[in-house]
Biotite code that builds the C-alpha atoms (Angstrom):
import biotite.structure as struc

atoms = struc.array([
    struc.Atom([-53.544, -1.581, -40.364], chain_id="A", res_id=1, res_name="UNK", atom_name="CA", element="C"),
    struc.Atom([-52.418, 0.791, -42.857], chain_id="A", res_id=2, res_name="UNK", atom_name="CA", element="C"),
    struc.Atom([-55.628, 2.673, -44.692], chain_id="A", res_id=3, res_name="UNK", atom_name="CA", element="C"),
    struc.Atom([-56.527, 1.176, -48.211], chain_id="A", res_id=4, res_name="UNK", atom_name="CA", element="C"),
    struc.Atom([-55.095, 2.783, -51.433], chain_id="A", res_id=5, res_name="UNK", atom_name="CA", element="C"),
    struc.Atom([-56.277, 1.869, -54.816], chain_id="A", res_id=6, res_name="UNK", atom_name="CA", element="C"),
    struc.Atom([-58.405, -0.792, -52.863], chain_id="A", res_id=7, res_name="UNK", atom_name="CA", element="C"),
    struc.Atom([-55.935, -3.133, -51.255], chain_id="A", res_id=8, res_name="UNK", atom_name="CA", element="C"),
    struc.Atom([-55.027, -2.392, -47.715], chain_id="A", res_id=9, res_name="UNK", atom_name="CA", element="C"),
    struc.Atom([-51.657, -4.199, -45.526], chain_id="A", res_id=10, res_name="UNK", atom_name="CA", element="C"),
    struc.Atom([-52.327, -5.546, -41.942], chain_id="A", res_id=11, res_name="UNK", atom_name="CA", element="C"),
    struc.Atom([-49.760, -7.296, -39.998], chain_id="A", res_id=12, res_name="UNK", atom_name="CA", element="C"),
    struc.Atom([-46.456, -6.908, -37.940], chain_id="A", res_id=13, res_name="UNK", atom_name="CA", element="C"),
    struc.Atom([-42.637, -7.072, -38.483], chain_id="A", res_id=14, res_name="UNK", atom_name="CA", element="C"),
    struc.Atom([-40.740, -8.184, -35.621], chain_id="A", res_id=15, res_name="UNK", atom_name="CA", element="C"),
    struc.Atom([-36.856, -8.596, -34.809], chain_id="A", res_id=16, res_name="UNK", atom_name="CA", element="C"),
    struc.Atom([-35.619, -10.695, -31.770], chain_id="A", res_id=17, res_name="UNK", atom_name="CA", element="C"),
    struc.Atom([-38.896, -10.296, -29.914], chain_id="A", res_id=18, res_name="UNK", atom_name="CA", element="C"),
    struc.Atom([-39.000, -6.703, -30.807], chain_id="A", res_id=19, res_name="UNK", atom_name="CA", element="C"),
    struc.Atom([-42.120, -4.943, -32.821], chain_id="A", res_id=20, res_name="UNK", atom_name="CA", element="C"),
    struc.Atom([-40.990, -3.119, -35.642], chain_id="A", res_id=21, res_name="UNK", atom_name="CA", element="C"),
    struc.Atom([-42.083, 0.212, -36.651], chain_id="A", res_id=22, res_name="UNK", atom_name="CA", element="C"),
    struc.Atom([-42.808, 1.111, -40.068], chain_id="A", res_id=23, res_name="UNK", atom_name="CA", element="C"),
    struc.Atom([-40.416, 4.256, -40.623], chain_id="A", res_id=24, res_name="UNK", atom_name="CA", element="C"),
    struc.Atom([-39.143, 4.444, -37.530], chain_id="A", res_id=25, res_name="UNK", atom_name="CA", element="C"),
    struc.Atom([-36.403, 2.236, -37.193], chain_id="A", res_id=26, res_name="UNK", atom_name="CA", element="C"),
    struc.Atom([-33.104, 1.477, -38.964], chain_id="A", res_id=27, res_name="UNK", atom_name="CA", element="C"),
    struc.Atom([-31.860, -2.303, -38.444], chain_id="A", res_id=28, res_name="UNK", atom_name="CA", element="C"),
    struc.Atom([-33.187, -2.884, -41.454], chain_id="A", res_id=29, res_name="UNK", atom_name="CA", element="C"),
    struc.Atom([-32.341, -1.013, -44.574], chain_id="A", res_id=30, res_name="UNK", atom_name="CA", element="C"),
    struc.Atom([-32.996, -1.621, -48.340], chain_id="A", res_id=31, res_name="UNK", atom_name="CA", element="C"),
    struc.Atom([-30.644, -1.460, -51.408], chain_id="A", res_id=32, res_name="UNK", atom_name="CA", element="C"),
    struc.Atom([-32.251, -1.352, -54.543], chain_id="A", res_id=33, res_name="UNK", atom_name="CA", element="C"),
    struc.Atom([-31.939, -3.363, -57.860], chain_id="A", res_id=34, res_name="UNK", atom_name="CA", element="C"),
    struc.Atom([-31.479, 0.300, -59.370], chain_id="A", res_id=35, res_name="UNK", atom_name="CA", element="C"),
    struc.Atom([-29.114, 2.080, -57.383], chain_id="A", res_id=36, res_name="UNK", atom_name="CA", element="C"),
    struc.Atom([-30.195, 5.645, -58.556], chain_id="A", res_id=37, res_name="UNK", atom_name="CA", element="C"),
    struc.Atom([-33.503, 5.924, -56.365], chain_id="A", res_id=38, res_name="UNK", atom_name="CA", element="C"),
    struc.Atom([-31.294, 5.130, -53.832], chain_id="A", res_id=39, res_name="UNK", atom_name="CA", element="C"),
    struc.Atom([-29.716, 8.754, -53.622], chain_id="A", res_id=40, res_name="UNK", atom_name="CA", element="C"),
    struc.Atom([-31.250, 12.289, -54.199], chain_id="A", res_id=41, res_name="UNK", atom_name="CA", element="C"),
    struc.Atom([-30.017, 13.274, -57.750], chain_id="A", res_id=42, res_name="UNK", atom_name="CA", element="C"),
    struc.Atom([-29.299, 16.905, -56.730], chain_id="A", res_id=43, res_name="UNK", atom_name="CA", element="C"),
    struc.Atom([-27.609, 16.285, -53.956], chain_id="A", res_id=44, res_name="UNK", atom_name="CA", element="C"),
    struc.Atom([-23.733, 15.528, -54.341], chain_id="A", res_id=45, res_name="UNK", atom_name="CA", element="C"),
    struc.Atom([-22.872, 12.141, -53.140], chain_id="A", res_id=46, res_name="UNK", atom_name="CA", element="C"),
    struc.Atom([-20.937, 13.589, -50.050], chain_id="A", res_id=47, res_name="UNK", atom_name="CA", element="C"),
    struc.Atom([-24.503, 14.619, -48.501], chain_id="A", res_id=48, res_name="UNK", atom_name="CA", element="C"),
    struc.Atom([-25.982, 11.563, -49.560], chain_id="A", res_id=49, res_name="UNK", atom_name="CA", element="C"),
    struc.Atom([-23.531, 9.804, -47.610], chain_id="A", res_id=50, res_name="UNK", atom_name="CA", element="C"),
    struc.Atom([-23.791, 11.870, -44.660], chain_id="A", res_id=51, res_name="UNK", atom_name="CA", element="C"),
    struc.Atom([-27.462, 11.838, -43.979], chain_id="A", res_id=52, res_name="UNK", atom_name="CA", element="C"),
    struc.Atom([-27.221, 8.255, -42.181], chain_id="A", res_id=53, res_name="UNK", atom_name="CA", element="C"),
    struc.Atom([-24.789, 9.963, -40.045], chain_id="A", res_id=54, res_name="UNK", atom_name="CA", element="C"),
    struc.Atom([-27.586, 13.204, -39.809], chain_id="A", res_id=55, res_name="UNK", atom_name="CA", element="C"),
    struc.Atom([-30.328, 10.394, -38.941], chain_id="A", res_id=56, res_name="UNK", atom_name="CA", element="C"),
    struc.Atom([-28.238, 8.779, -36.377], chain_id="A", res_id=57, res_name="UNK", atom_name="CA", element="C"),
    struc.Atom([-27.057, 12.000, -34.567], chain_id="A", res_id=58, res_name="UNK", atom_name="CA", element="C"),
    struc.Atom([-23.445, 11.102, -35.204], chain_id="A", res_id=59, res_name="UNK", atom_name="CA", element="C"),
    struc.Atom([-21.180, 14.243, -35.431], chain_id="A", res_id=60, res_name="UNK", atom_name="CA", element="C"),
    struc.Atom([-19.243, 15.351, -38.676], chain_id="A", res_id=61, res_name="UNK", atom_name="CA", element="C"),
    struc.Atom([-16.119, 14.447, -37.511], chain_id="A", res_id=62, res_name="UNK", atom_name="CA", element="C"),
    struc.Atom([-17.173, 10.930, -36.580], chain_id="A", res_id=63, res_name="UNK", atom_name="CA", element="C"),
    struc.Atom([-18.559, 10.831, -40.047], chain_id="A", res_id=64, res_name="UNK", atom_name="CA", element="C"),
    struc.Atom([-16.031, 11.831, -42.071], chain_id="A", res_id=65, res_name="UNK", atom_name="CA", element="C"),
    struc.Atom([-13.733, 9.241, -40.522], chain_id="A", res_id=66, res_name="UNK", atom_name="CA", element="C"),
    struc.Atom([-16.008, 6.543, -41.159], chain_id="A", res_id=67, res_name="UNK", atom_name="CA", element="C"),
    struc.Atom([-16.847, 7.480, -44.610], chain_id="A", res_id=68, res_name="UNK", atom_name="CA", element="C"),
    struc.Atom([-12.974, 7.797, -45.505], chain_id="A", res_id=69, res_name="UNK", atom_name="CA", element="C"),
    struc.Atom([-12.082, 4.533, -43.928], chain_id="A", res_id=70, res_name="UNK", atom_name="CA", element="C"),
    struc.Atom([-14.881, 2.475, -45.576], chain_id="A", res_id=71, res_name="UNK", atom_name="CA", element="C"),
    struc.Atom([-14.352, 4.364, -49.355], chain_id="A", res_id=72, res_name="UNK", atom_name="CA", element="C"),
    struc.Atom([-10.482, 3.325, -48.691], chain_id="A", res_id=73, res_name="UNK", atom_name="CA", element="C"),
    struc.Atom([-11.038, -0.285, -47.866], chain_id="A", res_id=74, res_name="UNK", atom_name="CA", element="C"),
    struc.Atom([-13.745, -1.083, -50.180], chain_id="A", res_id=75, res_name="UNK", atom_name="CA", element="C"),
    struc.Atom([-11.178, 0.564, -53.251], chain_id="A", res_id=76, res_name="UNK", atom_name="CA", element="C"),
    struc.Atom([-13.918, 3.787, -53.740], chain_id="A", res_id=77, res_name="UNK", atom_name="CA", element="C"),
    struc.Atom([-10.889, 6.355, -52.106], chain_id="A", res_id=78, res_name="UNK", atom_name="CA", element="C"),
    struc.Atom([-10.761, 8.046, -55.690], chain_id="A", res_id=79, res_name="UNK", atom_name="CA", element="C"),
    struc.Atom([-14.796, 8.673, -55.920], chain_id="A", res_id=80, res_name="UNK", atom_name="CA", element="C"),
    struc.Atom([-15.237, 12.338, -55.969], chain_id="A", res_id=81, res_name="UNK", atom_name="CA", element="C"),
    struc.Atom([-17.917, 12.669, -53.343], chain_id="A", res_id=82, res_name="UNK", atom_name="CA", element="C"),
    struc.Atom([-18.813, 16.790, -54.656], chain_id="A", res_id=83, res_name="UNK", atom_name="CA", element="C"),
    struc.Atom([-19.606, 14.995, -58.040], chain_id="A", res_id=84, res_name="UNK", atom_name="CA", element="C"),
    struc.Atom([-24.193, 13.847, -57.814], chain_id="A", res_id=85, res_name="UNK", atom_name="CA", element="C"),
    struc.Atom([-25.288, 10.231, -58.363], chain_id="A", res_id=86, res_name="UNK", atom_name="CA", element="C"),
    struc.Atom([-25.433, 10.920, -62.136], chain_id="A", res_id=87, res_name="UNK", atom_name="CA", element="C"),
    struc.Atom([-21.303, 11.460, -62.820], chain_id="A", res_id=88, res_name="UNK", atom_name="CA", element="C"),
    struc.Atom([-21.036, 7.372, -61.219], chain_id="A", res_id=89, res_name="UNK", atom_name="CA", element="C"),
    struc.Atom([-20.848, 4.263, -63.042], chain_id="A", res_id=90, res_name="UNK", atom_name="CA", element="C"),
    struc.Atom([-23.748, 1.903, -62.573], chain_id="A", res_id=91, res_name="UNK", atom_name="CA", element="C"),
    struc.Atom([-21.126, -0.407, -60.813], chain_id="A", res_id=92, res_name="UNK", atom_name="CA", element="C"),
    struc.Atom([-19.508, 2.653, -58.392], chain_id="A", res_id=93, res_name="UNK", atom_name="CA", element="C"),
    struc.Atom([-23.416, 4.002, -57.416], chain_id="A", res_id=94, res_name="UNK", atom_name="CA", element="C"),
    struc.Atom([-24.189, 0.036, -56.500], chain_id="A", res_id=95, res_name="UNK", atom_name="CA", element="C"),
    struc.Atom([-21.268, 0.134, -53.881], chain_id="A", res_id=96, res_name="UNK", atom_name="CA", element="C"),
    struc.Atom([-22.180, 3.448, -52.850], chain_id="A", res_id=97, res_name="UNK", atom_name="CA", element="C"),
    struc.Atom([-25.605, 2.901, -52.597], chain_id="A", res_id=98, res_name="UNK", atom_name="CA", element="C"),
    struc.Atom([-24.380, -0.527, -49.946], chain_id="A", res_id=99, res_name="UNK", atom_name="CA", element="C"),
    struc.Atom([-22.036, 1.326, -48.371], chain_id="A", res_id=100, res_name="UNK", atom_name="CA", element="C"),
    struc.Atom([-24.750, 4.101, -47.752], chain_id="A", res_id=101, res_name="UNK", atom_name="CA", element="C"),
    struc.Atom([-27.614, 1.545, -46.276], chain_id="A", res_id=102, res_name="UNK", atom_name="CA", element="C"),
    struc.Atom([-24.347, -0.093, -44.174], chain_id="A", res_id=103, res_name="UNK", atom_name="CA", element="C"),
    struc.Atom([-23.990, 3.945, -42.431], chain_id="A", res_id=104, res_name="UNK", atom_name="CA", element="C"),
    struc.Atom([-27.104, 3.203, -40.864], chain_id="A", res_id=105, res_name="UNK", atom_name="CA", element="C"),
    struc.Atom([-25.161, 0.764, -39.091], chain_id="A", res_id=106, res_name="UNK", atom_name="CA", element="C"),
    struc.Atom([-28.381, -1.696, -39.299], chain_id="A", res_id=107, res_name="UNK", atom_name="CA", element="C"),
    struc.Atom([-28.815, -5.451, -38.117], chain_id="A", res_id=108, res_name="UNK", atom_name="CA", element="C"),
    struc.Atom([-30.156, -6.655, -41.527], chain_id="A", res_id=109, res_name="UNK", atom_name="CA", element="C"),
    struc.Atom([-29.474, -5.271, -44.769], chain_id="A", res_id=110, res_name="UNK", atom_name="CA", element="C"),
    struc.Atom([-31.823, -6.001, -47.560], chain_id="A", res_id=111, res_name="UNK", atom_name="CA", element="C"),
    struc.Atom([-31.129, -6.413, -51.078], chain_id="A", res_id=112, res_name="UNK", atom_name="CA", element="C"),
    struc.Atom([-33.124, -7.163, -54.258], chain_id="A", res_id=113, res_name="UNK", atom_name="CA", element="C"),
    struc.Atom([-31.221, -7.978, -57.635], chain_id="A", res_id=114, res_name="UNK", atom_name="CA", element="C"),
    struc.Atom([-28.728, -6.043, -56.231], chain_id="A", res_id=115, res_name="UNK", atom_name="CA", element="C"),
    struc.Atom([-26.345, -7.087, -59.561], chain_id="A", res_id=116, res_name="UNK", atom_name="CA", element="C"),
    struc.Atom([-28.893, -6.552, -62.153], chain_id="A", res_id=117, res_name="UNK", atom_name="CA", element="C"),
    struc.Atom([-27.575, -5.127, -65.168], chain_id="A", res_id=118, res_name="UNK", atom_name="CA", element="C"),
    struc.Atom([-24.154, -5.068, -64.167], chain_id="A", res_id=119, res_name="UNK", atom_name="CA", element="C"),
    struc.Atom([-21.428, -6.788, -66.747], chain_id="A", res_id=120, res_name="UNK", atom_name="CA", element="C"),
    struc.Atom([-19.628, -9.743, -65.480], chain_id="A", res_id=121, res_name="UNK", atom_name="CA", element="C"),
    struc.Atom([-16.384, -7.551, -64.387], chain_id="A", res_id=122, res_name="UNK", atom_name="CA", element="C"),
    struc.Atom([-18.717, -5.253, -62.027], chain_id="A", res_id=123, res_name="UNK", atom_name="CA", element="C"),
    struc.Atom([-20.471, -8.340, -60.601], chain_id="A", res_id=124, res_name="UNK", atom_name="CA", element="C"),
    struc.Atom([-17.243, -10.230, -59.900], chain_id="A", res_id=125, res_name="UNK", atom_name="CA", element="C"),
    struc.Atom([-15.993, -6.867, -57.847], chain_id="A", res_id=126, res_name="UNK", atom_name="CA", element="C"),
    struc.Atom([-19.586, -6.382, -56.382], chain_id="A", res_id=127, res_name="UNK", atom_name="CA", element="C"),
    struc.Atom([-18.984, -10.677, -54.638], chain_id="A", res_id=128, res_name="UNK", atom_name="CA", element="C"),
    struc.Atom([-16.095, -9.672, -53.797], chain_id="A", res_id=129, res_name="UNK", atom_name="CA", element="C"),
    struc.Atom([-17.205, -6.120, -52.063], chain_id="A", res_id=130, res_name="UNK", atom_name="CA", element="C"),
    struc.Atom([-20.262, -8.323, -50.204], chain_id="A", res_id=131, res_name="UNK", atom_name="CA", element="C"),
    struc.Atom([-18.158, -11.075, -49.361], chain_id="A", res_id=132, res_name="UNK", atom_name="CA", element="C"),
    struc.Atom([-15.551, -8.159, -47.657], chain_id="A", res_id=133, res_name="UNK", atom_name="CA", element="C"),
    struc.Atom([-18.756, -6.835, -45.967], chain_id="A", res_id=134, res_name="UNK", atom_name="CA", element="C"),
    struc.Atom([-19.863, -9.978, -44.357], chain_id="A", res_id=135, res_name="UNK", atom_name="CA", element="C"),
    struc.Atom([-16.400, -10.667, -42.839], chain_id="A", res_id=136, res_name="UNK", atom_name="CA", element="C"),
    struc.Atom([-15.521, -7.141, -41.628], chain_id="A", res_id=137, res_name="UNK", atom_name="CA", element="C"),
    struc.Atom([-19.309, -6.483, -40.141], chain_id="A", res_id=138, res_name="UNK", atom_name="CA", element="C"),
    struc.Atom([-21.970, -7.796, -37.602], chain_id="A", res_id=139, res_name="UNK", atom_name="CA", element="C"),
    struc.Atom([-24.770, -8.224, -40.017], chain_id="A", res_id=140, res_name="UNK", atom_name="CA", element="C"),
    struc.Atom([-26.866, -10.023, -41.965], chain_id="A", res_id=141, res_name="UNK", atom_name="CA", element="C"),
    struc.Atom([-27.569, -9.749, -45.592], chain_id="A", res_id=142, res_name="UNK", atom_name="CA", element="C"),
    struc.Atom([-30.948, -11.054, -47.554], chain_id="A", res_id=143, res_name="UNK", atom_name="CA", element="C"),
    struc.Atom([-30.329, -10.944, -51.053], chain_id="A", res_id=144, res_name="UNK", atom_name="CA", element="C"),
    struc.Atom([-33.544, -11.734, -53.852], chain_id="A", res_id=145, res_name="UNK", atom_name="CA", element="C"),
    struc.Atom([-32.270, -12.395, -56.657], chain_id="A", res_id=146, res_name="UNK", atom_name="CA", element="C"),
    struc.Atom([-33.001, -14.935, -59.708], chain_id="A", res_id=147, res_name="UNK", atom_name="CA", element="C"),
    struc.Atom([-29.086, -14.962, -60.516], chain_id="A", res_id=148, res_name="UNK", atom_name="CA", element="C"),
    struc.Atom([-27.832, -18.292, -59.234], chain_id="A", res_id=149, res_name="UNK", atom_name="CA", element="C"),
    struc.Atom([-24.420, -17.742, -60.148], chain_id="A", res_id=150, res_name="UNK", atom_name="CA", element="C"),
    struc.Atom([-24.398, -14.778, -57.872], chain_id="A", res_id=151, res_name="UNK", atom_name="CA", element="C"),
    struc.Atom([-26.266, -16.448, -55.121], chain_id="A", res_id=152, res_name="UNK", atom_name="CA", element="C"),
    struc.Atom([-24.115, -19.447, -55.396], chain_id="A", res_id=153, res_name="UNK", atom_name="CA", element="C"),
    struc.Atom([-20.844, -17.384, -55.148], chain_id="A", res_id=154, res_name="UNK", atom_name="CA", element="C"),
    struc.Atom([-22.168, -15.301, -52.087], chain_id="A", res_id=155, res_name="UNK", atom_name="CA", element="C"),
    struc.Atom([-24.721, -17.180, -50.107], chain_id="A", res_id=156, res_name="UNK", atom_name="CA", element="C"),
    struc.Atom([-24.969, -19.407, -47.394], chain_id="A", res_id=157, res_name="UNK", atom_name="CA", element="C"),
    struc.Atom([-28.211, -20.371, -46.792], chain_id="A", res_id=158, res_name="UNK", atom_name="CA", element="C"),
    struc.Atom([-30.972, -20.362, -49.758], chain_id="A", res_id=159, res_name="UNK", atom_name="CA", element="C"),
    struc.Atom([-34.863, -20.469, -49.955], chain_id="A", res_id=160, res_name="UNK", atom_name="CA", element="C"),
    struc.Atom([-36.355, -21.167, -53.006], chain_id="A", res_id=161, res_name="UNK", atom_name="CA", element="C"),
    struc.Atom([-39.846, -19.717, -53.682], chain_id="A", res_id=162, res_name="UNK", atom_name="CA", element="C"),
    struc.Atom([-42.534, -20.753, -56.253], chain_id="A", res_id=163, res_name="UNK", atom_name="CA", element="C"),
    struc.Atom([-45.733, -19.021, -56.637], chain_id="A", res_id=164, res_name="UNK", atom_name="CA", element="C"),
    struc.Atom([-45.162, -17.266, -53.058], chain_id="A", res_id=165, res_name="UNK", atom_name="CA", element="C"),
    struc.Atom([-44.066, -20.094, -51.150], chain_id="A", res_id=166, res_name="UNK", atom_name="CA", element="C"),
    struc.Atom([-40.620, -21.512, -49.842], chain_id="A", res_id=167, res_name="UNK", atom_name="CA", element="C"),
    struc.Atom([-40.745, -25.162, -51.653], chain_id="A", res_id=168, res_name="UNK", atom_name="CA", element="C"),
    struc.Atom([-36.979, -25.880, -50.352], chain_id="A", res_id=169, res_name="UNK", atom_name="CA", element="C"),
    struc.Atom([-34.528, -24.167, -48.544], chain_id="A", res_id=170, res_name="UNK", atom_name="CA", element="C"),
    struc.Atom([-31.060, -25.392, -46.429], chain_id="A", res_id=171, res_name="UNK", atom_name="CA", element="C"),
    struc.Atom([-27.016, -24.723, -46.876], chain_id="A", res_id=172, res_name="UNK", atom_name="CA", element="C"),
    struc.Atom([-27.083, -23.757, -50.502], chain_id="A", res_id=173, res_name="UNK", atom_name="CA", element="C"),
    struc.Atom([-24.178, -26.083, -51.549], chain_id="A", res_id=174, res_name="UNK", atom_name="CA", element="C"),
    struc.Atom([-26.768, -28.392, -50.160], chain_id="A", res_id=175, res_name="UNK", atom_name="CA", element="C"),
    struc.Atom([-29.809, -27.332, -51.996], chain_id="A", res_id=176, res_name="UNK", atom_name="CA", element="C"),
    struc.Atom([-27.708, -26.437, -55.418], chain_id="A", res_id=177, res_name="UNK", atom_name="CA", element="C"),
    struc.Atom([-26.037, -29.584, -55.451], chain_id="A", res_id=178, res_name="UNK", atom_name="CA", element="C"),
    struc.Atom([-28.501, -31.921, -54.271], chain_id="A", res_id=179, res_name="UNK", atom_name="CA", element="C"),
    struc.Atom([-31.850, -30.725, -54.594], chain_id="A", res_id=180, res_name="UNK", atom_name="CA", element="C"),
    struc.Atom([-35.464, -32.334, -53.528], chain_id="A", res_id=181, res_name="UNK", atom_name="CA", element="C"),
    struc.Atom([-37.983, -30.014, -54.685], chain_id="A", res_id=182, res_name="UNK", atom_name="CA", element="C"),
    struc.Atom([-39.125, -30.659, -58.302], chain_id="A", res_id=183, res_name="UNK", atom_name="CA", element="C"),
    struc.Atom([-39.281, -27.082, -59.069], chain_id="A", res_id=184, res_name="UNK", atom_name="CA", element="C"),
    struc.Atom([-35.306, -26.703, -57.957], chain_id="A", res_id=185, res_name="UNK", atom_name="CA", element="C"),
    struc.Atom([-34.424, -29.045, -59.666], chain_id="A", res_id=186, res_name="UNK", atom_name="CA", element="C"),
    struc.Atom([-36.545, -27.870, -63.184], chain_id="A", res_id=187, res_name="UNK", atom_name="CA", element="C"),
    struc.Atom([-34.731, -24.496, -61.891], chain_id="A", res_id=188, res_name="UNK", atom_name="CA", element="C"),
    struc.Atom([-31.259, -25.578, -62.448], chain_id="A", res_id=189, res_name="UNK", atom_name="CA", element="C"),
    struc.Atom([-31.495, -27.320, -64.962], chain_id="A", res_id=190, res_name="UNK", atom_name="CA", element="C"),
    struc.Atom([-32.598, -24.603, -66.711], chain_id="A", res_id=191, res_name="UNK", atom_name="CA", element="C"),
    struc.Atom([-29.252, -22.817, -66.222], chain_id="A", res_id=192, res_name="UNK", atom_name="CA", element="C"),
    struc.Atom([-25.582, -23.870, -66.877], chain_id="A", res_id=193, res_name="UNK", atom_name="CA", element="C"),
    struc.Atom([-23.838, -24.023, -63.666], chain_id="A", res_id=194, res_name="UNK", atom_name="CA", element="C"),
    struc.Atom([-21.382, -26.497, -64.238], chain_id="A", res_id=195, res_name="UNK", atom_name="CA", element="C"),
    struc.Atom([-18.708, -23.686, -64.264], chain_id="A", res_id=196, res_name="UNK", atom_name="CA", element="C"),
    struc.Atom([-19.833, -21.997, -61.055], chain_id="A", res_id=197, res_name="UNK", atom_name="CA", element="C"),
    struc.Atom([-17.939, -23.015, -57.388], chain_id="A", res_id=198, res_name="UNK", atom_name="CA", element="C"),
    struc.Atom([-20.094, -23.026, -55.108], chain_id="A", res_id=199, res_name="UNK", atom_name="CA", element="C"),
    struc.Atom([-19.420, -21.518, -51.450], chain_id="A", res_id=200, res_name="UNK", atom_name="CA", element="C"),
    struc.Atom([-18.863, -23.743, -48.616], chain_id="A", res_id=201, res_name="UNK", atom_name="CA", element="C"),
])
């Protein structure tokens, strides 16, 4: 049990494939942020921010220049001027970065709440497509949060839906969008336009 602050306290466990997890101690599991900047020290230039996965995981400089290259390349970041800190980015070039940085870790789940809050529709079209490059270029699996169905329809497989803390509905989220059982789902939709959205398969 972790000791009480301001008068609550947390007890419980975290486990992965049979496996205990360790608060702070482990790395298959790594956050992204809905704001991207506390993801990276602001007086740092984003080339150290990038290489302190690498630092965490003992992986040599060499190694992690050539891994950092290859993934700014492919995911269209190659022009990013890594000596430049988090402040000289776009909100829509620090979200990428900020994915890119939790993906270093090389973890088995990655995380993410409102990860495309406050972005304009052009940077949330290029962050789909950046997620959905992700997922079919790496072993791992991505938890998003997010009240944005439109995203979640565009990039998810599976959905829960959650009303007052509790999963009233979940399945294959074509499934659940299209055909949905749960009263508060359906009150949920139909409080949003989706008739232009296509929804993944």
């Amino acid at each position: 049990m972790i000791s009480p602050k301001n008068g609550f306290s947390v007890s419980g466990s975290i486990s992965l494939n049979g496996n205990k997890i360790t608060p702070g101690k482990e790395l298959v599991i790594q956050p992204v942020f809905q704001d991207p900047t506390l993801y990276f020290n602001p007086s740092w230039t984003m080339k150290t921010c990038l290489f302190e996965p690498f630092i965490l995981r003992g992986v040599s400089e060499n190694i992690a220049i050539k891994e950092i290259t290859e993934a700014l390349e492919y995911f269209s970041l190659g022009n990013c001027n890594l000596e430049n800190k988090p402040g000289n980015f776009s909100g829509g070039e620090l979200q990428r970065l900020s994915i890119l940085r939790a993906v270093f870790f090389h973890p088995e789940i990655l995380l993410m709440d409102e990860p495309v809050s406050g972005l304009d529709r052009i940077v949330l079209y290029d962050t789909i497509m950046f997620l959905k490059k992700l997922q079919s270029n790496k072993d791992l699996t991505i938890f998003i949060v997010s009240h944005d169905l439109e995203f979640i329809a565009n990039i998810s497989e599976f959905i829960y839906i959650i009303f007052d803390g509790e999963i009233v509905e979940s399945g294959l989220t074509s499934k659940v969008l299209e055909n949905p059982t749960n009263q508060y789902t359906i009150d949920l939709l139909n409080s949003r336009d989706l008739s232009g959205i296509k929804i993944k398969k």
